[in-house]
N, C-alpha and C positions, 0 to 999 in steps of 0.2 A: 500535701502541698497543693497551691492553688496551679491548677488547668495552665495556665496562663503562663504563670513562674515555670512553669515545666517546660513548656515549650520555649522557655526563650533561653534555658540551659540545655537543653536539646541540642537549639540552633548556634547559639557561643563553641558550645564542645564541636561542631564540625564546620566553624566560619574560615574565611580563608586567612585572614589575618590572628598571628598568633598572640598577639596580648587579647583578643578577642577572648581564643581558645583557653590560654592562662586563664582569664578572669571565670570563663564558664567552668573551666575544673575547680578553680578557688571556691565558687557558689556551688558546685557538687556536695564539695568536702563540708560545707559550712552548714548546711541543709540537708544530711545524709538522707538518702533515699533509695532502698533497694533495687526501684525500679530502672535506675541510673546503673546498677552493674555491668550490665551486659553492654552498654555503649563504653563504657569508660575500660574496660575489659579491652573491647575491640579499638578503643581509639589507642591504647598505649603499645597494641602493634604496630599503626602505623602513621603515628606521632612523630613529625623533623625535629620538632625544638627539646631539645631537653631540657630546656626548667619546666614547660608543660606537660612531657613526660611525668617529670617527677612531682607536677602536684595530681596529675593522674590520680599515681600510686598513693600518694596521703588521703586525698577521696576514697578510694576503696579501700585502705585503714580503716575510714570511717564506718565503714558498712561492716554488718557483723560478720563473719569469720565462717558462720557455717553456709554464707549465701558468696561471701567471693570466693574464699579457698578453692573450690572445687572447679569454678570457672577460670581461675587461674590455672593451676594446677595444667585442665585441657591445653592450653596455651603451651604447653612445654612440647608440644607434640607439633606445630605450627609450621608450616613452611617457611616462613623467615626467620632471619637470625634475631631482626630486632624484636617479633613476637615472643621467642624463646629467653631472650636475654632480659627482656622487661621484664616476663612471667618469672626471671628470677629472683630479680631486683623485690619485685612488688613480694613475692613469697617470705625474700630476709627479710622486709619490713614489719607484715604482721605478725610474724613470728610464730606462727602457728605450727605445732608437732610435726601435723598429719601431711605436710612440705619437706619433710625430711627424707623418706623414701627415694622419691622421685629426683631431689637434686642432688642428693649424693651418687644415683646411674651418672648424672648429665658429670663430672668432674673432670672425664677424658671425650667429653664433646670435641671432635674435629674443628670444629668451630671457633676459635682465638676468641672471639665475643662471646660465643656461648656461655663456653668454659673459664672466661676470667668471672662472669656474676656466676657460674656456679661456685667455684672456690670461696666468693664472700659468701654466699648464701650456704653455702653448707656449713662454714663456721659461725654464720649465725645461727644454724637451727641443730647443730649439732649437738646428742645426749649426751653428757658424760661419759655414758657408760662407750660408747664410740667414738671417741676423741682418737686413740690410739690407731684404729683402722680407716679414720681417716685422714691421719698422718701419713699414715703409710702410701693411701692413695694419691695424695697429693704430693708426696714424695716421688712416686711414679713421673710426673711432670716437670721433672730439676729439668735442666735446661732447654727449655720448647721456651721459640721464640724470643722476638726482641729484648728492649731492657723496660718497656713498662710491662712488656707480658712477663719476665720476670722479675719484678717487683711486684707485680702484683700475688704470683704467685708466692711469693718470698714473705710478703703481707701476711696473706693467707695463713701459711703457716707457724709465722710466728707468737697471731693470737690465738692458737693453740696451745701455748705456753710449753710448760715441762713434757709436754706428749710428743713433741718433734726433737726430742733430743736426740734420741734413740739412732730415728730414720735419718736423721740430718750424720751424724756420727759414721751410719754406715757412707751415707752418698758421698762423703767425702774419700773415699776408697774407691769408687768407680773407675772403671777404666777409660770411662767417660768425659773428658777434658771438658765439652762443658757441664756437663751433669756433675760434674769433681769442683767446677769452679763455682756454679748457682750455691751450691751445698755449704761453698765454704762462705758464701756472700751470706748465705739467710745466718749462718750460723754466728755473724760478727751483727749482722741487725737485730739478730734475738738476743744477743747478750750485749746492747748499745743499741739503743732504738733509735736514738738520735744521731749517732755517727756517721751515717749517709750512706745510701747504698754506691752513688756511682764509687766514693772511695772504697768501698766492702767488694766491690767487682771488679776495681782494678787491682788490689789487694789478690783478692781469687784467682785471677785468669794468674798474675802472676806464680801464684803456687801452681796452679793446672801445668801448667809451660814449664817451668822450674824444679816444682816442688821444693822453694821457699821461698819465704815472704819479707826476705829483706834489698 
């Protein structure tokens, strides 16, 4: 890349106005360039906008896999939330294996941000052969938190398909009123994806409180 074009993606990636910053991640991604990892790495820790975040992460897509992986990957270990939550985000995206270790620790992240991209990220980089164990681990988390945290939890594991049967079956026996209600919510979004969860939650709590559903 010409001397020139370099430094004025450089200067875009850390301008103060964010259609600036957009546009310089835009020309990252369009011009991939090794040399750009390590800024685009460190600008998606602490990146305000999220549509700039997220063409961050499609520029480092762009870049080969054995040169970001591993710079991401460090990012998990970060002092911010927003470092560790991108680093997860950007991980589901490439889809790279050697991501899977590391994000299936992060699932019971203290962290509400941490832990909602680790749940998508682990079902995107999750093998087959651990689909079932990590059912289980994200069954661990039936009722934590609000109603997007769990939905998105609920999310999670219902694109694990046939593997959350099991775990879902047991959580609805909790003595858990809301671990008994999330359980009974995921389990009517897995079998109606479209039937909405606030009605699958008020559904639930109703059986939680009752024990029925009419």
């Amino acid at each position: 890349m010409n001397p020139s074009n370099h430094r004025h993606i450089v200067d875009a990636l850390t301008a103060p106005s964010a259609s600036i910053r957009l546009r310089g991640a835009l020309a990252a991604g369009t011009t991939p360039d090794v040399a750009f990892a390590d800024l685009l790495v460190a600008r998606c820790g602490v990146e305000p906008d999220f549509f700039v975040r997220d063409m961050l992460t499609w520029a480092l897509c762009r870049l080969p896999a054995d040169v970001v992986v591993p710079k991401v990957l460090a990012e998990l270990t970060a002092p911010t939330t927003q470092a560790r939550s991108q680093a997860l985000h950007t991980l589901s995206k490439i889809g790279d294996a050697r991501g899977w270790p590391a994000v299936s620790a992060m699932v019971h992240d203290a962290d509400d941000d941490v832990a909602r991209a680790a749940w998508r990220a682990a079902v995107a980089l999750v093998p087959p052969a651990a689909e079932a164990e990590l059912a289980r681990n994200l069954a661990a988390e039936l009722g934590r938190g609000d109603r997007e945290m769990a939905l998105s939890l609920s999310r999670a594991l219902v694109a694990l398909g046939e593997s959350v049967v099991e775990v879902l079956d047991a959580a609805v026996q909790s003595p858990n009123d809301a671990v008994r209600a999330h359980a009974v919510a995921t389990q009517h979004l897995w079998a109606d994806p479209d039937s909405g969860f606030s009605l699958a939650t008020d559904y639930a709590t109703r059986v939680a409180v009752t024990g029925r559903g009419d």
